[in-house]
Structure formats: structure tokens, C-alpha cells
N, C-alpha and C positions, 0 to 999 in steps of 0.2 A: 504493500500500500504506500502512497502517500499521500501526508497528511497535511494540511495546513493548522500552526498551534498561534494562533490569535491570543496573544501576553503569555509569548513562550520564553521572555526573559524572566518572568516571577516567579515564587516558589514552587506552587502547582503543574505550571507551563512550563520550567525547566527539566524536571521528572518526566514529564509525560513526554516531553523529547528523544529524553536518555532512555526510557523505556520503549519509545519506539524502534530507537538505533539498536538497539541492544537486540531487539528480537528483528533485524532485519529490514525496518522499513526506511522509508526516507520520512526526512520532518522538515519543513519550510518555517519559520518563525516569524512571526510580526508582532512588534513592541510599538509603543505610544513613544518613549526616547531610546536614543543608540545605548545596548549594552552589548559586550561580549557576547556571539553568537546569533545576534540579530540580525536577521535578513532581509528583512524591510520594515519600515519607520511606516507607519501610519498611524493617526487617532481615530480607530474605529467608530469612537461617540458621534463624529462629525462625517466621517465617508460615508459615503451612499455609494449604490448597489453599483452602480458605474465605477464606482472608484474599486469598489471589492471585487468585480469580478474576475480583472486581470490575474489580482493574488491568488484565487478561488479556478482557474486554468488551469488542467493537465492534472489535480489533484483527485484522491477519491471521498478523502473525507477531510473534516474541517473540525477543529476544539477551540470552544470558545472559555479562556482561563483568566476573563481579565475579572475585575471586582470594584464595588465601592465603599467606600468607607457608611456604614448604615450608623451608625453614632453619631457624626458629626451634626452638630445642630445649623438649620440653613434657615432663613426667613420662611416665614406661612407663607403661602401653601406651598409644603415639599413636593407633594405628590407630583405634579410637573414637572421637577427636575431631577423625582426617582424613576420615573417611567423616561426621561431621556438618556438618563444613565444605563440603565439597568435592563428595560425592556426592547427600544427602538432599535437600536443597534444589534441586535442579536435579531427584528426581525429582519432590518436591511442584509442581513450579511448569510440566511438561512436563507429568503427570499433569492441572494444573486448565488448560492449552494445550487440550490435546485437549477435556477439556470445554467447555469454549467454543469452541469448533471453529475455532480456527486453522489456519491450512494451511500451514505453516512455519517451522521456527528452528533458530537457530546459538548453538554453544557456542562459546565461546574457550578450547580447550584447550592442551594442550602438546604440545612436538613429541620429549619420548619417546613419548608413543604411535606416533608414527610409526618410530620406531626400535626400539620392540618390536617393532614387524612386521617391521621390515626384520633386525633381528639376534636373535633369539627365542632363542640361546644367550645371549645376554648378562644373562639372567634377572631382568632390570630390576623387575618388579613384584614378585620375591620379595625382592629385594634391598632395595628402596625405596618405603615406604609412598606415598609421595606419586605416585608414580607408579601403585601398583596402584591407589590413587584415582582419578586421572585414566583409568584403563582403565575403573573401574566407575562413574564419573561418564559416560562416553561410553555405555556398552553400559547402563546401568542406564535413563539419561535418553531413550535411544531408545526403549528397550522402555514407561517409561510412555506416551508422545508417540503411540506406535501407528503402524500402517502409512499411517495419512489424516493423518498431520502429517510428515512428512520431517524434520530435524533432521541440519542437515551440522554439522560438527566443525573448525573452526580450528587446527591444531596449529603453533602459534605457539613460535619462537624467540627469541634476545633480541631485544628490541622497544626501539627506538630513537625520540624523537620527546618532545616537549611538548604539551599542552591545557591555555593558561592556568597555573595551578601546579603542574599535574599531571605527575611525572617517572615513570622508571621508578624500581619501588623497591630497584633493585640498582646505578643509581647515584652517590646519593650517594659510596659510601666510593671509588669508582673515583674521581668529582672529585675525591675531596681527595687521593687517591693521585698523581693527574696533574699536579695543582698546586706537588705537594709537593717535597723535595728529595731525596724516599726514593730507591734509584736502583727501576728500572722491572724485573722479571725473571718469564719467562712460562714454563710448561712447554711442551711442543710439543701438536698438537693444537689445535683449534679448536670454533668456532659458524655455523651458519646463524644471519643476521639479517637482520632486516625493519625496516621505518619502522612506524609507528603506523597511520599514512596507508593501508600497501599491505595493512595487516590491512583498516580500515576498506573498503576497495575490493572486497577476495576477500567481504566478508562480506557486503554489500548485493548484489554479484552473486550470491551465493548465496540472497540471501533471493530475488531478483526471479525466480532458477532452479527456486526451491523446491526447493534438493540437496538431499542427504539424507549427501553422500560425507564421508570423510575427505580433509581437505584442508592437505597442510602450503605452509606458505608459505614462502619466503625471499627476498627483495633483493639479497645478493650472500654466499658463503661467506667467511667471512676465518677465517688463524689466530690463535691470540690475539696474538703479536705484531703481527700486523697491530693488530687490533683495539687493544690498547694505545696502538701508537703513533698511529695516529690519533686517537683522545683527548685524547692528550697534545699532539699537535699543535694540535690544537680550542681547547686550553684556554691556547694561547702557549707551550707548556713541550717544543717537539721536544727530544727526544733518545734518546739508543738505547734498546732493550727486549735484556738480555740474558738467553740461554736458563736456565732449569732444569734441575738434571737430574731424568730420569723417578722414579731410585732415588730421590732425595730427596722430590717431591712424594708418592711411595706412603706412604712411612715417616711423613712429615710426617701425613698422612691417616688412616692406620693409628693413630698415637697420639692424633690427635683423637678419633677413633672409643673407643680402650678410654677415655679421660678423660671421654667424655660417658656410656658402660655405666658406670663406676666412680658417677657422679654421679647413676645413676638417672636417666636421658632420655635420647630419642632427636629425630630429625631426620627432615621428613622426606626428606629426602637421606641416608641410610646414608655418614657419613664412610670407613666403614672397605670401604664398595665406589665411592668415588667418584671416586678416583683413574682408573680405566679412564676412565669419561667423560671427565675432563680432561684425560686424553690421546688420546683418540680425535678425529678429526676428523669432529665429527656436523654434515656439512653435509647439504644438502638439494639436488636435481637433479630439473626443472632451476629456475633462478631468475627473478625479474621480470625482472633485467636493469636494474633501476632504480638510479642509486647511494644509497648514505646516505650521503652527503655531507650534505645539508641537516638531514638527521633528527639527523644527528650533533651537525653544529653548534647547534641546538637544545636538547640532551642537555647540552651540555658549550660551553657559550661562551664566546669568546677571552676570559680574565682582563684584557685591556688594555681590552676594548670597551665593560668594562662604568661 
């Protein structure tokens, strides 16, 4: 095969390269700026299908691994400018797919969409912009793609692992939190997580399958104290992780929530409904079975080693 990896200089997108070469295919890459290994410069957010199909020639399938930052607070009304981020561009670029008649590709999404399906009271997409995104980034980018291109769906949790300088971008402040001398305190509740590696793996198998499925992934469920203290361990600095309480982390959330409506912006994470996910345990069943230990250590290396 090959493949077109649309932000195959980032964590995820530099994996899924290495894993293509490794098992034999060719990989074209396209980044937003020049890094190592980049083969063509473009900002996807802004090319239109004219612009994409040239890159989208000669290839059979297409990985779309770019992302937004869903935290950042932007002036009301987000939703405009998470549907231009997040949904548009995925359908121009699955749209000029099918025209050039690829016959396969993979989104990297998130693994609330998997968990709207599994809990559809939990009303995640009315709640949280960035997630009704990622539902209409899924169902929107299918339906250009057409029934002759398949297009399976990654639903990806936290994503552990390094590509050269590439980290995840959620942990920084966790490093310096684990380093630090703050003490360590988690609410209850947890994450499914994966390595970088184990996304890169499910997604070349899925190009070579030509899926079309939703597909969540995870490496092993931890709670967040789990999760904590293994960081902190990672990074030389074991020591305990004490609990939260639930009351406090709601109220805590709750007032972030009216201080960001007070300020005119919103997130797209809904502070003031966020609290349930942080204390829900959204793991994923069943698992690779793979540890993150190594992905870990990666993430977060022993402070003495370095």
C-alpha cells in the first residue's frame, strides 16, 4: 500500500509511518510546518479539495492524525470554530479521497465517541462541543468518503509515548507536577490508555483490513491514582497520590465553569459538566494486554537519568 499520513510529523502520525515502513508499505507525510521527515507542508484546516487532491494521487489510503487542542478557552460561540477545526477539513480531504479513488482511511479520533455509544444518557455531545465535533467529524467524514472508501475511526485515549520531540500535549504540566514538591491528590475515577505504538498498530491493521469500524483502543485501564503515581515514579519522585473528594472536585469545576461564562468563553470541554467524566471510570474492555511501562517511561523520564 500506500499511504498518505496527514500530521505524520506528530506523535501519533510519526508511528503510524514507522509502522507502515516496517511492515513494507510506502508512507507520504504532510505536516502544517517543516519537521524532519516531512514531505509536504500544507494547512489542511484551510486546503480545499483542489488543493488535496494532488497529495491524495497515486495513493490507496489516507490517515488523518492531526488534533486540537479541546481545552483551550476561545470566545462564545466555539462551536464555529470547533466544526472548522475539527470536522471540515476531514470532510474536504475524505471528499477529494474518494475522488481519486482511494480505497481506505483512518481517522484518529476520541474515545468519547465511544462512550456516547456506550452511555447515551450521559449526553456528552450536548454537553461538550468538542465532542459533538468529534461525533460529526466521524459520521460527516464517512459520508463524504462514500461507500467505495471505508474509513474506520481510532477512538483513542490518553496516548502515552515519544516521536523524537514529539510528547503528548497534556503532559507537560503532569511533568512538572510529578517533579515537583506539590503533594500528589486525585479524585476517584479513571482513563483507558494506550502507547502511541499500539494506536500506530490498530491503524495500519486497519488500513491493510480496509475497516470501515469504530475502533476504540486501550493498553491497560488505570485509575488516576494509578496513573499518577506511576509518573511520579517514572520521573524519581515515588510517593503517595492522596484521594479527592468527589464534592470538592464538582464545586471546584462548577466554579470554573461560571468564571469562564462570566468571561465570555467557553471550552471545548464544558467545565461545569466535567466533573462526571473525572469521576467516572471510562475504561475500555477488552485491552491489548500490552503494558505502558515503556511508553511511560518515555513520556516522563527518571529526572536522575537524564
Amino acid at each position: 500500500m500506500r499511504i498518505l499520513v496527514v500530521g505524520g510529523s506528530g506523535l501519533i502520525g510519526a508511528h503510524v509511518v514507522d509502522v507502515l515502513r516496517e511492515r513494507g508499505h510506502a508512507a507520504t507525510t504532510v505536516a502544517r510546518t517543516a519537521h524532519p521527515g516531512v514531505d509536504h507542508l500544507l494547512d489542511v484546516e484551510s486546503a480545499s479539495i483542489d488543493d488535496l487532491r494532488p497529495l491524495l494521487a497515486g495513493h490507496d489510503g489516507v490517515v488523518y492524525a492531526t488534533r486540537t487542542d479541546e481545552q483551550r478557552p476561545l470566545p462564545k460561540p466555539i462551536y464555529p470554530a470547533f466544526r472548522r477545526d475539527n470536522v471540515e477539513p476531514v470532510v474536504r480531504l475524505f471528499a477529494a479521497a474518494r475522488l481519486e479513488g482511494l480505497s481506505r482511511g483512518v481517522i484518529m479520533g476520541s474515545y468519547y465517541t465511544y462512550f456516547d455509544r456506550l452511555h447515551p444518557q450521559w449526553r456528552l455531545a450536548e454537553h461538550h462541543t468538542y465532542i459533538r465535533c468529534r461525533l460529526e467529524q466521524a459520521q460527516e467524514g464517512r459520508s463524504a468518503a462514500g461507500p467505495e472508501l471505508p474509513v474506520a475511526v481510532l477512538e483513542l485515549p490518553f496516548i502515552f509515548g515519544r516521536a523524537g520531540d514529539r510528547l503528548p500535549n497534556w503532559s507537560g504540566p503532569l511533568d512538572r507536577w510529578a517533579r515537583s514538591r506539590t503533594p500528589l491528590a486525585v479524585p476517584t475515577g479513571g482513563s483507558a490508555a494506550a502507547s502511541a505504538r499500539s494506536v500506530a498498530d490498530a491503524a495500519v491493521d486497519a488500513l491493510e483490513q480496509a475497516s470501515g469500524a469504530d475502533i476504540p483502543i486501550a493498553d491497560e485501564n488505570l485509575t488516576w491514582n494509578d496513573m499518577i503515581g506511576r509518573i511520579a515514579e517514572a520521573v524519581g519522585r515515588r510517593r503517595r497520590v492522596a484521594r479527592l473528594p468527589a464534592g470538592a472536585v464538582k464545586a471546584a469545576l462548577r466554579l470554573g465553569g461560571a468564571l469562564q461564562a462570566r468571561s465570555g468563553k467557553e471550552s471545548g470541554m464544558n467545565p461545569s459538566h466535567l466533573a462526571n467524566l473525572l469521576l467516572a471510570e471510562l475504561f475500555i474492555e477488552p485491552t491489548t494486554g500490552r503494558s505502558l511501562d515503556p511508553a511511560l517511561r518515555e513520556t516522563f523520564p527518571d529526572s536522575g537519568a537524564a
